[in-house]
C-alpha positions in Angstrom: -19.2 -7.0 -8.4 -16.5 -3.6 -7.9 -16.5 -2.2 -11.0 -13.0 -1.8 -12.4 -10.8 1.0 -13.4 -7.2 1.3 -15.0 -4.3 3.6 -13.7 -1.9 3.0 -16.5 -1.4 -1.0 -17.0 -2.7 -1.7 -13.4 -6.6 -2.6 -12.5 -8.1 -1.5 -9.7 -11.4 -3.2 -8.7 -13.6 -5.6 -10.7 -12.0 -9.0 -9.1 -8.4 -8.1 -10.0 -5.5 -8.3 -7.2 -5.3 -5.7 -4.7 -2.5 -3.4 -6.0 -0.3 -1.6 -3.4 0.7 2.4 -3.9 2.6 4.4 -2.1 3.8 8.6 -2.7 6.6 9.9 -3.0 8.2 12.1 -0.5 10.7 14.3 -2.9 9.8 17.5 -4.6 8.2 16.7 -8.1 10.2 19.1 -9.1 13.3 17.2 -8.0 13.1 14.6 -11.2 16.0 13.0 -10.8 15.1 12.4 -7.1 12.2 11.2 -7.7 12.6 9.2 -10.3 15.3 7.2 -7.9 12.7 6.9 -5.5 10.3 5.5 -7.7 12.8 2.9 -9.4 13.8 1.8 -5.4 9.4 1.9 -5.2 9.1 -0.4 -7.9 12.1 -2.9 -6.8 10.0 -2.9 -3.5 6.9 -4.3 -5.5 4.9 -0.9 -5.7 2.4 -1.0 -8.5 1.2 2.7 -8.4 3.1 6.1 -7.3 1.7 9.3 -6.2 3.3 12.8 -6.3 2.2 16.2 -5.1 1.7 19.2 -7.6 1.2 22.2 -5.6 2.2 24.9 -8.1 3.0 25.2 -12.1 6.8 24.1 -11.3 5.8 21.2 -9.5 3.5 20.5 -12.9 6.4 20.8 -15.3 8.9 18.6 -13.3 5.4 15.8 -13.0 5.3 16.2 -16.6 9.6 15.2 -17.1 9.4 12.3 -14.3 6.3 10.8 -16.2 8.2 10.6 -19.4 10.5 8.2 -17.6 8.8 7.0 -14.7 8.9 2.7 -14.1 5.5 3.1 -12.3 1.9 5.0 -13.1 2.0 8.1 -12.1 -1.1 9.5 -10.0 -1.3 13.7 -9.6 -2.4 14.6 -6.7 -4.5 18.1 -6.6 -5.8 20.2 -4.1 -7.4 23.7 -4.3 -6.1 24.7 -8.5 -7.9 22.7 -11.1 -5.5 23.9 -13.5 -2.8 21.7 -11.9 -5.1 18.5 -12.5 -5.2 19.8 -16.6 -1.8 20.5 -16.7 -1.2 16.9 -14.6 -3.6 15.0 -17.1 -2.2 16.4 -20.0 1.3 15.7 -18.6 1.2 11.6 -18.4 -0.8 11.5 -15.2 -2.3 7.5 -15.0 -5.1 9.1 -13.0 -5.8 12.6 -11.2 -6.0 12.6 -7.2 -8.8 15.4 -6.2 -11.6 16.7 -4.1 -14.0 18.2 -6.3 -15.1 20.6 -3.2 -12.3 22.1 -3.4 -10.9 23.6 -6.3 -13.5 25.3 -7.2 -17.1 25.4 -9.0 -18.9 23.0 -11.8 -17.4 24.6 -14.1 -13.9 23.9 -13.1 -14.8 20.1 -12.0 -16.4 20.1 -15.7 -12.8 21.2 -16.9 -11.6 18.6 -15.3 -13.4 15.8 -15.9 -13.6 16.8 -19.7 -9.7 16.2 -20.7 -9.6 13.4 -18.3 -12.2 11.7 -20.6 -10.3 12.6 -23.3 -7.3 11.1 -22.2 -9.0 8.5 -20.3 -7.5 9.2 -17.0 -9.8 7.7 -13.9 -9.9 10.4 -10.7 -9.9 9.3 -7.7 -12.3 11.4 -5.4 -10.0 11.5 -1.9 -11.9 12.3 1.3 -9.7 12.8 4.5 -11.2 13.3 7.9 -8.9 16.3 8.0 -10.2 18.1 5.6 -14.2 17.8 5.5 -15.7 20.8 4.4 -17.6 23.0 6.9 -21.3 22.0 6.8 -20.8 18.6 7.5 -18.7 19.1 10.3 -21.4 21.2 11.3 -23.6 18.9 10.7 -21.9 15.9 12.5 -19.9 17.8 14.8 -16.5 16.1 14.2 -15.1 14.1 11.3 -17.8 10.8 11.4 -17.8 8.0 9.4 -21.3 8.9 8.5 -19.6 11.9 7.4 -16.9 11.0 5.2 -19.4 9.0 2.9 -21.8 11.6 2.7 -18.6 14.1 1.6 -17.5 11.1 -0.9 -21.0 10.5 -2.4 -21.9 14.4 -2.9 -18.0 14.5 -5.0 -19.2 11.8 -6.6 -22.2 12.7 -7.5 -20.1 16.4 -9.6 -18.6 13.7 -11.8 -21.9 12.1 -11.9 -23.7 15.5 -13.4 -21.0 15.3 -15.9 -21.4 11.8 -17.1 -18.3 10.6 -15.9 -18.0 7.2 -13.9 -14.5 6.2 -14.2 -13.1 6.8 -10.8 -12.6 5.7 -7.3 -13.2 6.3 -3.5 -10.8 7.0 -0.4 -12.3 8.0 2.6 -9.1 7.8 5.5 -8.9 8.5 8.7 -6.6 9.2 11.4 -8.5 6.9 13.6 -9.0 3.2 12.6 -12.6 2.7 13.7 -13.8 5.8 11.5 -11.8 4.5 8.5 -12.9 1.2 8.8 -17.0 2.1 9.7 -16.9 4.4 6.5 -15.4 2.0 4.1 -18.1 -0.6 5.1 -20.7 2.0 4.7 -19.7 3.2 1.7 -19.7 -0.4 0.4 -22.9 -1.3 1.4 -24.6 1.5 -1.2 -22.2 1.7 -3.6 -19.8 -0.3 -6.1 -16.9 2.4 -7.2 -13.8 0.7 -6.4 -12.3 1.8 -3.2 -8.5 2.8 -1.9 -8.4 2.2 1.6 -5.5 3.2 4.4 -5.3 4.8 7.6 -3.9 8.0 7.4 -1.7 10.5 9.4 -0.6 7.2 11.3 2.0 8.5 13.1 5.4 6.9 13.9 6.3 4.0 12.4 5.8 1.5 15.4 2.4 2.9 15.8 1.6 3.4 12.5 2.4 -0.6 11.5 0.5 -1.1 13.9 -2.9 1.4 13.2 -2.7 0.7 9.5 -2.5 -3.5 10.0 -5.3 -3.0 12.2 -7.5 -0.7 9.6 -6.8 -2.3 6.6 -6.5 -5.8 7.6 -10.1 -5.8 9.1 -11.3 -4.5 5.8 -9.6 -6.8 3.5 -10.8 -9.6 6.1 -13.9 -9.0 5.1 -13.8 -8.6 1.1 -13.3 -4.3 1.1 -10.2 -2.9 -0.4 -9.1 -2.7 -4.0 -6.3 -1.0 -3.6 -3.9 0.2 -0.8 -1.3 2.7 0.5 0.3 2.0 3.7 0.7 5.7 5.1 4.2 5.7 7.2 6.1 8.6 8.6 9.1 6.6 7.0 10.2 6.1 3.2 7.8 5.5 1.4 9.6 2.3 0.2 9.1 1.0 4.0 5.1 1.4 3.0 5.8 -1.3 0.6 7.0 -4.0 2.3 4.3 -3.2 4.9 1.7 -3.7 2.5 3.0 -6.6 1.0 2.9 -8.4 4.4 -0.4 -7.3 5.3 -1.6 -8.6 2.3 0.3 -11.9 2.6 -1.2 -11.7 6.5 -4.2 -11.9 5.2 -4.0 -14.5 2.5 -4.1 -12.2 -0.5 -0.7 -12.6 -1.9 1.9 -15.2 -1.9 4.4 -13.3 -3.5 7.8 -12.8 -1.3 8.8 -14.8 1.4 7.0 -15.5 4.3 9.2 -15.9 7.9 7.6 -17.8 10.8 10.0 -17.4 14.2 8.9 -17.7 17.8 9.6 -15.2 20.5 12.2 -17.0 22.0 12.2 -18.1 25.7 14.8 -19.6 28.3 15.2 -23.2 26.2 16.8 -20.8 23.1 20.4 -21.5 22.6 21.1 -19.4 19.1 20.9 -15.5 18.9 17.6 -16.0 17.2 16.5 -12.3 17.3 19.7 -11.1 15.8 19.3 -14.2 13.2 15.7 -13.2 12.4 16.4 -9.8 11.7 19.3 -10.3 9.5 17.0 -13.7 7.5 14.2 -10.7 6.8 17.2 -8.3 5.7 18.7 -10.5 3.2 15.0 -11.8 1.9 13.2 -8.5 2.1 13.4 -8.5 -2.0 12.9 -11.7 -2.6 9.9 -12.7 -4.7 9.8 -16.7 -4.0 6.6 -17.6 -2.6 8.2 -19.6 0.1 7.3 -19.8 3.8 10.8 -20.2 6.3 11.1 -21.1 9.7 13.9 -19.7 12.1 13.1 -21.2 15.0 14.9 -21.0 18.2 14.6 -25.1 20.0 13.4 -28.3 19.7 10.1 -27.9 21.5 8.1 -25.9 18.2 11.3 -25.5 16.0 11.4 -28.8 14.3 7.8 -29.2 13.6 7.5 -25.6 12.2 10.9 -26.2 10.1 9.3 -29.3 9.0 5.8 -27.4 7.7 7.9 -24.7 5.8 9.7 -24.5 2.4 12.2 -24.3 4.0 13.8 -24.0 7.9 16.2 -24.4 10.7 16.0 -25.3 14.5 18.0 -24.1 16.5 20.4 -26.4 19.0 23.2 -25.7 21.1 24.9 -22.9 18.9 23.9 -24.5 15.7 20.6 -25.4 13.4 19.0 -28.3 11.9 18.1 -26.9 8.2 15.5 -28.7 7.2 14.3 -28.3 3.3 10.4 -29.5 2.3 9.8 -31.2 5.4 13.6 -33.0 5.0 16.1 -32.5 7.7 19.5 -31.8 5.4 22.2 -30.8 8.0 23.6 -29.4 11.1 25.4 -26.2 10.6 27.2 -24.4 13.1 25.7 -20.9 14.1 27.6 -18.7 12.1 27.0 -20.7 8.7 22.9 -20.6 9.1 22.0 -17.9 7.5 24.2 -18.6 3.9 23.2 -22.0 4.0 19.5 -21.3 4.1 20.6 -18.9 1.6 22.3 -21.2 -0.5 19.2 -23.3 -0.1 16.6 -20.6 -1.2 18.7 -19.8 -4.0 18.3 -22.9 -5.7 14.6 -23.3 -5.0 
């Protein structure tokens, strides 16, 4: 069994729910910004946010948006340890860092100490990017075999100190890595592990990258917690994690849409429909599967298997509700029927 941590109200690990995060792309020490961005992150279903605190202003405005923030916050540090105190000590629900690189024992010991206090888990975050210089001599580019050896030698600081209450990244711009180092590093070890492709690049492709990377993983049992990384906002990371999870049987929450790809025998804009169906349900928390299908070859028997769907005709739909066939509508009226529908289910 993963052992479990808490980042505020939220567990990561020991059986519980994979839990989607996402960061924030505003300055921290833009509060009211950010604190719009994380109410919109929350309405998406995010469960944990994480900010960058590059510098003492960054630290102050952290410390103001945790006072108000609808989400836990997570800090994330690079290169001064004093950020990580001043993050901990400011409402952080746990401290981002890589031990190798802000600094000596001493200032990981600083570290680890007020987070104990507070009891604040860290999360140790290895990027393929960023591998320090003697394994990349020693591995001669960013390997798998290289990321778990980087996250089990930051480990093992917090180790020396006594302290056990944290959890693993170890990303990737390329999927294979990602994936062959999260299997690795399950195999030998039971910290709870954040998993995502990183530095995906744009959206299209990076849908597509971190589907691929994650999905495998959580096909397989690995993953306790998640960040779709998007060159998009950050809300758009939510709703892509949400449907990889649901893809992969691990939520039911929100609405799931089944359409086909249309062909020759489709007699409805069904692409346009589709589109505007997933708008208007994006925020929707029903656990409901609907079916906008486009003709009477798959439609009826897909509409039929849902909560709830329609089939389309000659410039109409056949809504049919639990298996039920309820009525013809013209074109223009299918989507506030099924809306209509939903709202009553």
């Amino acid at each position: 069994m993963v052992r479990q941590i808490l980042v505020g109200d939220v567990p990561i690990g020991g059986g519980a729910p994979v839990s989607i995060q996402s960061m924030l792309n505003t300055k921290t020490t833009d509060v009211e910004g950010s604190l719009a961005q994380l109410r919109a992150l929350k309405t998406a279903g995010c469960q944990i946010a994480r900010l960058a605190v590059p510098d003492a202003r960054a630290a102050e405005g952290f410390r103001e948006i945790a006072q108000a923030s609808p989400l836990p916050l997570v800090a994330d540090i690079h290169f001064d340890y004093k950020l990580a105190i001043a993050a901990a000590l400011g409402g952080a629900a746990k401290i981002r860092i890589n031990p190798g690189n802000i600094g000596g024992t001493d200032r990981v010991r600083a570290v680890v100490e007020v987070c104990r206090e507070k009891k604040i888990p860290i999360r140790i975050g290895v990027n393929g990017g960023s591998l320090d210089k003697r394994l990349l001599e020693k591995y001669g580019h960013p390997t798998a075999e290289a990321l778990v050896e980087s996250a089990f030698s930051h480990l093992e600081l917090l180790e020396k100190e006594g302290f056990y209450d944290a959890c693993v990244s170890m990303k990737s711009s390329t999927v294979p890595t990602m994936v062959k180092a999260a299997q690795l590093f399950r195999q030998q070890c039971d910290y709870p592990l954040h998993i995502g492709v990183t530095e995906t690049g744009p959206v299209r492709m990076g849908l597509i990258k971190s589907a691929m990377g994650i999905g495998a993983l959580l096909l397989s049992g690995i993953g306790d917690t998640l960040r779709v990384s998007l060159t998009a906002d950050p809300v758009e990371e939510v709703y892509a994690a949400k449907e990889i999870l649901k893809a992969a049987g691990l939520r039911r929450d929100g609405v799931n849409i089944i359409s086909c790809p249309t062909c020759g025998r489709t007699k409805i804009d069904l692409i346009s429909l589709v589109n505007r169906v997933d708008e208007a349900l994006k925020d929707c928390r029903k656990p409901i599967t609907v079916a906008v299908m486009g003709c009477v070859v798959n439609g009826p028997g897909e509409a039929r298997e849902a909560d709830i769907g329609v089939a389309g005709g000659d410039d109409c739909g056949l809504i049919f509700l639990k298996g039920e066939p309820k009525e013809k509508v013209a074109y223009d009226e299918i989507l506030p029927r099924l809306l209509r529908y939903i709202a009553q289910m």
